[in-house]
C-alpha positions in Angstrom: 38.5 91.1 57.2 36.4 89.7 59.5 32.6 89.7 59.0 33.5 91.9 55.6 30.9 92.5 53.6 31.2 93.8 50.0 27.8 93.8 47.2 31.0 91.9 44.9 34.3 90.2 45.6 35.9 89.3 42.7 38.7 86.7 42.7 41.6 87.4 40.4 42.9 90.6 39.3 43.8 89.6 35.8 42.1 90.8 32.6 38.8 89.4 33.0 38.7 90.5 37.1 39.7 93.7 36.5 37.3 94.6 33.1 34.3 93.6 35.9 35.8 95.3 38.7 36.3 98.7 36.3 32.9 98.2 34.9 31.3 97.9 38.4 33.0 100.5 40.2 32.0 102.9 37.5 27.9 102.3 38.2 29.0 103.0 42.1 29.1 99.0 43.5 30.5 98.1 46.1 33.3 96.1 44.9 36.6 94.2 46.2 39.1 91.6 44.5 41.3 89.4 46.6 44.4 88.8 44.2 46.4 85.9 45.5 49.8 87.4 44.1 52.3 90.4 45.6 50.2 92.6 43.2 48.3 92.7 40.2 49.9 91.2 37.6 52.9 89.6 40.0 51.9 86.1 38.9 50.8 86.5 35.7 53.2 85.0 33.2 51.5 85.5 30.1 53.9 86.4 27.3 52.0 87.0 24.1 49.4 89.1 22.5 47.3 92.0 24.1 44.0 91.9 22.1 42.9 95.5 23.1 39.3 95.6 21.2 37.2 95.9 24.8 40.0 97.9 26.7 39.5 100.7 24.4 35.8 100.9 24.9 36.6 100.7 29.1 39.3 103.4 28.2 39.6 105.0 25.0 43.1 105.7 23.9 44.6 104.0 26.4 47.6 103.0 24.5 49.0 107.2 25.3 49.3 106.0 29.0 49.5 102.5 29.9 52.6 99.9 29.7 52.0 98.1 26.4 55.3 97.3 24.6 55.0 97.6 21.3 51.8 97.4 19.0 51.8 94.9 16.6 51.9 95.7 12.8 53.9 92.2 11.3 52.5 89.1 12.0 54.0 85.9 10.6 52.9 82.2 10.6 55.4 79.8 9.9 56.4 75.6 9.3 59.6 74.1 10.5 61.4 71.0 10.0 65.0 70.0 11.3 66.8 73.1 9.0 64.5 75.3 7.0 61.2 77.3 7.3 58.2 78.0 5.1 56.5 81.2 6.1 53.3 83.7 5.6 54.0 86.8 6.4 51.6 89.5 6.7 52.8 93.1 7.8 50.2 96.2 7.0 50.7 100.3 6.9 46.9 99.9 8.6 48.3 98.5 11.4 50.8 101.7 12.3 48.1 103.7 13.2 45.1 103.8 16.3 43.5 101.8 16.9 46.9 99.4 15.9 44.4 96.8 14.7 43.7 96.5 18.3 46.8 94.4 18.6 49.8 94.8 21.5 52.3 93.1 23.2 52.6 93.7 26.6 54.1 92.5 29.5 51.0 91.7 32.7 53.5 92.4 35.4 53.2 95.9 34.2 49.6 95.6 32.3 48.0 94.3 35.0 48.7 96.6 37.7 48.4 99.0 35.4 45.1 98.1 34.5 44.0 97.5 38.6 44.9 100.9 39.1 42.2 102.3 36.7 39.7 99.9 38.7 41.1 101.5 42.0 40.3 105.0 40.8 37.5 103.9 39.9 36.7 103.2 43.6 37.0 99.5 43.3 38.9 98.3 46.4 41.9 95.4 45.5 43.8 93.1 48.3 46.9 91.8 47.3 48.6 88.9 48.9 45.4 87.0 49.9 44.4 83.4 49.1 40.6 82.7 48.6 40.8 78.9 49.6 36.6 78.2 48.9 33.4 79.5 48.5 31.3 80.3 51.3 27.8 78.0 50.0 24.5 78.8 52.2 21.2 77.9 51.4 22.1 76.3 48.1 23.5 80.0 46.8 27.0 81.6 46.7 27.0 83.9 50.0 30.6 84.7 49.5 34.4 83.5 49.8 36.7 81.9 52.7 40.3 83.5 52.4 43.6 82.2 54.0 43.7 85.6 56.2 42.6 84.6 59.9 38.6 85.8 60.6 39.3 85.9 56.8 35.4 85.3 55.6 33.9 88.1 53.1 29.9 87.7 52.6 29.2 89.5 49.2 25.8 89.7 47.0 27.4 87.8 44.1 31.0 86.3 43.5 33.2 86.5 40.0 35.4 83.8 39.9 38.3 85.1 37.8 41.0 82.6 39.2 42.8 81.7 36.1 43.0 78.4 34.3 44.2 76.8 37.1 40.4 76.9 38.7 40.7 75.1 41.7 38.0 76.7 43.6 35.5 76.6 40.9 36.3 72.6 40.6 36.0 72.0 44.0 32.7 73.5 44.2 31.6 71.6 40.7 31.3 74.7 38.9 33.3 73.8 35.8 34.4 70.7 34.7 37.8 69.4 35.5 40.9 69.6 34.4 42.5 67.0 32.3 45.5 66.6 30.2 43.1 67.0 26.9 41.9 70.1 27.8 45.0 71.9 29.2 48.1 73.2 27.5 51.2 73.9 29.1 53.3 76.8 28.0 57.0 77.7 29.2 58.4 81.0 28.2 61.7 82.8 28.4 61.9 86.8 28.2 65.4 87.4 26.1 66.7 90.9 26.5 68.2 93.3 23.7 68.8 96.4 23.1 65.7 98.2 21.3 67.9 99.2 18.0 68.3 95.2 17.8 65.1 94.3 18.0 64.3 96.7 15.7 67.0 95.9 13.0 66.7 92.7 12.9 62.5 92.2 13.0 62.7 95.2 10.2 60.5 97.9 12.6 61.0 101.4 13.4 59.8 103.0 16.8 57.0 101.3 18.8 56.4 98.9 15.9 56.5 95.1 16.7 56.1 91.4 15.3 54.6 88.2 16.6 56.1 85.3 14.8 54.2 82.0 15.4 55.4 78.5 14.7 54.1 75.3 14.2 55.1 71.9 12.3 58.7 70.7 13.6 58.8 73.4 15.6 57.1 71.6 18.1 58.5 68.5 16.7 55.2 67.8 15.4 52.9 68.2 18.1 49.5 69.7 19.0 51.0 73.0 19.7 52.7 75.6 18.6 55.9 77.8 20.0 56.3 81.3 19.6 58.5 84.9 19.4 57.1 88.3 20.2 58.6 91.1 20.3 58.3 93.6 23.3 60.4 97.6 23.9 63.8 96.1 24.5 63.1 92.1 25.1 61.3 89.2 23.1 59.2 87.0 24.5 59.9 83.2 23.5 58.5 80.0 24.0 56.3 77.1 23.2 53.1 75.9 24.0 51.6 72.0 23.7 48.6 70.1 24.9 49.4 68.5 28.3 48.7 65.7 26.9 51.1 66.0 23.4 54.3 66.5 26.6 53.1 63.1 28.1 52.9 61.1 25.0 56.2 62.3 24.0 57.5 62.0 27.0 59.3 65.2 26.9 59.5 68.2 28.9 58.8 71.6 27.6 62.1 73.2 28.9 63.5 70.8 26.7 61.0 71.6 23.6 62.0 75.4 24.6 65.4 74.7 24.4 65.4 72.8 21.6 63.3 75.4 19.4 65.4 77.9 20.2 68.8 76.5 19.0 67.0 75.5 15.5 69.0 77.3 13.3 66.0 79.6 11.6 65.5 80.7 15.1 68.9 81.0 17.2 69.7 84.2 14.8 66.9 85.8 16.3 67.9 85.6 19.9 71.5 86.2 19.1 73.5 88.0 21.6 70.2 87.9 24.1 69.8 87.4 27.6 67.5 85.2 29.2 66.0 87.7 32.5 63.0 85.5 33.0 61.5 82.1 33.1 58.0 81.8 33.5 55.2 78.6 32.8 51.7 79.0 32.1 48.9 76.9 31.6 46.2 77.5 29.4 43.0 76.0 29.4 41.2 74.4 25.6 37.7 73.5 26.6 35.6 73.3 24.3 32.2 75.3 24.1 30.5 72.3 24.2 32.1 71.1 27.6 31.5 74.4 28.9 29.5 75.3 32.4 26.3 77.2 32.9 29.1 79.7 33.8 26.9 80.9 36.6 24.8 79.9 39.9 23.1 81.6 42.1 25.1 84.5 43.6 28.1 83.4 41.1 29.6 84.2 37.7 33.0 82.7 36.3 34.6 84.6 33.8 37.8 84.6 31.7 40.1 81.2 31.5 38.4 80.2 34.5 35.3 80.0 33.0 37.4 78.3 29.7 36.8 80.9 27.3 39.5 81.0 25.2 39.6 80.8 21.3 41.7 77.6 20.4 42.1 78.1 17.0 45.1 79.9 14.9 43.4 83.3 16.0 45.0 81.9 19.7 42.9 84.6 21.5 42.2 85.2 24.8 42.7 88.3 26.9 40.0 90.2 24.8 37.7 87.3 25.5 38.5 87.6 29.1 38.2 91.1 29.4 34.4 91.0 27.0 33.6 88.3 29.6 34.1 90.4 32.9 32.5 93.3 31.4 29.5 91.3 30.7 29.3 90.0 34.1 29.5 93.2 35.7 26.4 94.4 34.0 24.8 91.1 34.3 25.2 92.2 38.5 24.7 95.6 37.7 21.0 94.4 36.6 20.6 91.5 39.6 21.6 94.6 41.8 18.1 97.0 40.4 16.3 93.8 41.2 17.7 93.0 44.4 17.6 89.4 42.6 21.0 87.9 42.6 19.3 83.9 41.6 20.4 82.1 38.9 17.2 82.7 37.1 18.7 86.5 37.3 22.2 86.0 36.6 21.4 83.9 33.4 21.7 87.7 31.5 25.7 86.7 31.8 25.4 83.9 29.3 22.6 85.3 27.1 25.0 88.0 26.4 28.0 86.1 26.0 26.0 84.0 23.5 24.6 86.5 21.7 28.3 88.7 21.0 31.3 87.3 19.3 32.5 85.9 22.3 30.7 82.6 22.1 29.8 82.7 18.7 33.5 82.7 17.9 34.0 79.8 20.7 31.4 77.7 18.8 33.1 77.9 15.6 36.2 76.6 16.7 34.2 74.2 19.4 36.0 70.8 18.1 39.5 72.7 17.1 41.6 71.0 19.7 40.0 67.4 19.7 40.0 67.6 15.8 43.7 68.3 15.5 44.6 65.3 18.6 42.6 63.3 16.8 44.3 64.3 13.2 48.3 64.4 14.2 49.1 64.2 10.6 47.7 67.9 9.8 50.2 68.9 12.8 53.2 66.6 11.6 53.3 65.1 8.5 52.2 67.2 5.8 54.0 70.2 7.4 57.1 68.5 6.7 55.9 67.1 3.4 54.7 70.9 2.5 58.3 71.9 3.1 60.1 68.7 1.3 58.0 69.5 -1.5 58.6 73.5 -1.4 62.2 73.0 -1.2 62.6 70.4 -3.8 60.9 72.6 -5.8 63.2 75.9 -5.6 66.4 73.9 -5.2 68.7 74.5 -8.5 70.2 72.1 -10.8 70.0 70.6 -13.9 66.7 68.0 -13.4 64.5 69.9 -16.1 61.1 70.9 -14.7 59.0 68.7 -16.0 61.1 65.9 -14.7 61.1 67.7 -11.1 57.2 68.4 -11.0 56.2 64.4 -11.7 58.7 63.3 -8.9 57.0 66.1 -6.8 53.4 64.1 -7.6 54.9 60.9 -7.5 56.3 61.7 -4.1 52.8 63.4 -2.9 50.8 60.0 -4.2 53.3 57.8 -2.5 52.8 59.9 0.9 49.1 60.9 0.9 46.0 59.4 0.8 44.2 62.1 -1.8 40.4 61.4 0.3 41.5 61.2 3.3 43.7 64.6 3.2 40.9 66.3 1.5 38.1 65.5 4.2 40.7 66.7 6.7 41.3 69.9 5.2 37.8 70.4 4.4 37.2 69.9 8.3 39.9 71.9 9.0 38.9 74.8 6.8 35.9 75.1 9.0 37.3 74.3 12.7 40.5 75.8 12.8 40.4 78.7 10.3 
């Protein structure tokens, strides 16, 4: 690739990469990712929920022909402690049919290259197997990328940095801030295999209908996190997910949180008779919008969880924010390119659309979510498990007569909580995390 020289090289064929790359290649630019793994999708471990809103703009109906798994019409929220679970459980008729409430779950080793494909006929150009190692910085502006290959410098008009979480290159070149054990969670996730007929059975679905099950409380024994089971065609997806920092303070791994979780005995009948065909770990980032970058220079725009746009709170979305992201940069670049004006001054269009949709309005919202809940354990630990002590007294059966049982329920809440405190708490969570 020596002396290569594209109008756009993208780095990262995940979600966000590809969304710009499609979006590009469609208005005729010249356009190239470099994806570091054996293919699109080959290192992407994700294991959760496909939020489809922007992919069925980029390609209506796309659920007939690509890879998703199933599309999601049950989704349940629940508390654990040591033995029993308290749970909300929505499931909707509304979600059964297009657009399936824009709601998937899919596996990326098949998404993704599904997904670079479309980019490809699209005339996009994708390179697997390379390793962009920096940015090529000239004259105070982005001039392009240096890759691991040998003569292995590209020179492009403007690059989108769509490296993942794990942004090395954009740190290095203080692009975005850097990473830290506050602002990083690590996830670990096991894919369980069963027969479809299982799954179905025993989530109560028929055909292509799925759940997503999320769990919180003891289920991450009280940390800042939360662990999870989705249900793909013939596997689930399992796992749990906790601030970097929650894992050091505990001083726990989260193999051992995984495996713990899934021998709780509200869980272990779920992932009866399964078996375990993949291990995977992610990490995925929590900055806040107000730690975030300009999120572009001149001749660069991040995008996706490289850029740290990923909504924290119990919505736990990302992929759709990803995707919005690189479709906003590519016409950001699409306008640059009419000018011939690839500045900063220029490239500020990425950002002043991002504010201006739901992306970063959502992002603002839930700006102090994950500082607000490290900084407020008990909303995390202790009254989950009060909330199920309480429940459970409540509907155990014997002869204590009700009124007897309901002042030893407010004698134990009194004893336990502080009334003012719990209620500015709640009132701050109400408007961070909801």
């Amino acid at each position: 690739m020596s002396d290569e020289r594209f109008e756009v090289v993208i780095v990262g064929a995940g979600p966000a990469g590809i969304a710009a790359a499609l979006t590009l290649a469609r208005e005729g630019v010249e356009v190239l990712v470099l994806e570091r793994g054996d293919f699109p999708g080959a290192k992407n471990l994700f294991g959760g929920i496909l939020y489809t809103s922007v992919v069925n703009e980029l390609l209506p109906e796309f659920w007939d022909r690509a890879p998703i798994e199933r599309h999601i019409i049950n989704r349940r929220w629940v508390l654990l402690d040591e033995d029993t679970q308290v749970a909300l459980d929505l499931k909707s008729a509304r979600f059964d049919v297009p657009p399936y409430n824009n709601t998937f779950t899919a596996l990326r080793s098949k998404w993704d290259r599904w997904f670079a494909e479309q980019a490809e006929e699209a005339g996009a150009m994708i390179i697997s197997e390379t390793n962009v190692e920096e940015l090529i910085i000239e004259g105070g502006r982005v001039q392009g990328v240096r890759t691991g290959r040998d003569e292995g410098d590209v020179k492009a008009d403007c690059v989108i940095l769509a490296e993942g979480a794990n942004a090395l290159i954009a740190e290095r070149a203080g692009f975005r801030p850097q990473m830290s054990p506050r602002n990083r969670v690590s996830a670990v996730k096991e894919v369980i295999a069963l027969p479809p007929e299982i799954i179905e059975d025993r989530f109560h679905l028929e055909g292509r209908q799925g759940a997503a099950i999320e769990y919180f409380g003891g289920a991450v024994k009280g940390t800042v996190g939360s662990a999870f089971i989705y249900t793909n065609y013939d596997s689930l997806s399992v796992g749990v997910g906790c601030m970097i920092e929650e894992f050091l303070r505990l001083k726990m791994a989260p193999y051992d949180l995984l495996d713990w979780f899934k021998a709780h005995p509200m869980v272990a009948p779920l992932l009866r008779g399964g078996e375990t065909v993949e291990y995977a770990t992610k990490m995925i980032p929590e900055d806040s919008y107000s730690a975030l970058s300009d999120l572009y220079e001149d001749g660069l725009i991040l995008v996706g969880d490289c850029a740290g746009l990923v909504n924290p709170s119990i919505h736990h979305e990302g992929t759709n924010l990803a995707m919005a992201s690189g479709v906003a940069a590519a016409e950001a670049i699409i306008e640059a390119r009419a000018r011939n004006d690839y500045s900063k001054a220029t490239l500020a269009r990425y950002r002043l659309a991002l504010e201006e949709s739901w992306v970063m309005k959502d992002l603002k919202r839930y700006r102090d979510s994950v500082h607000f809940m490290l900084d407020n354990r008990e909303l995390v630990s202790d009254y989950p498990d009060l909330a199920i002590r309480l429940i459970r007294r409540y509907f155990t059966v014997d002869d204590m007569p009700k009124d007897e049982l309901l002042n030893g329920l407010w004698a134990t809440i009194k004893n336990e909580v502080s009334f003012l405190k719990a209620a500015r708490q709640m009132w701050r969570a109400r408007k961070t995390m909801l």
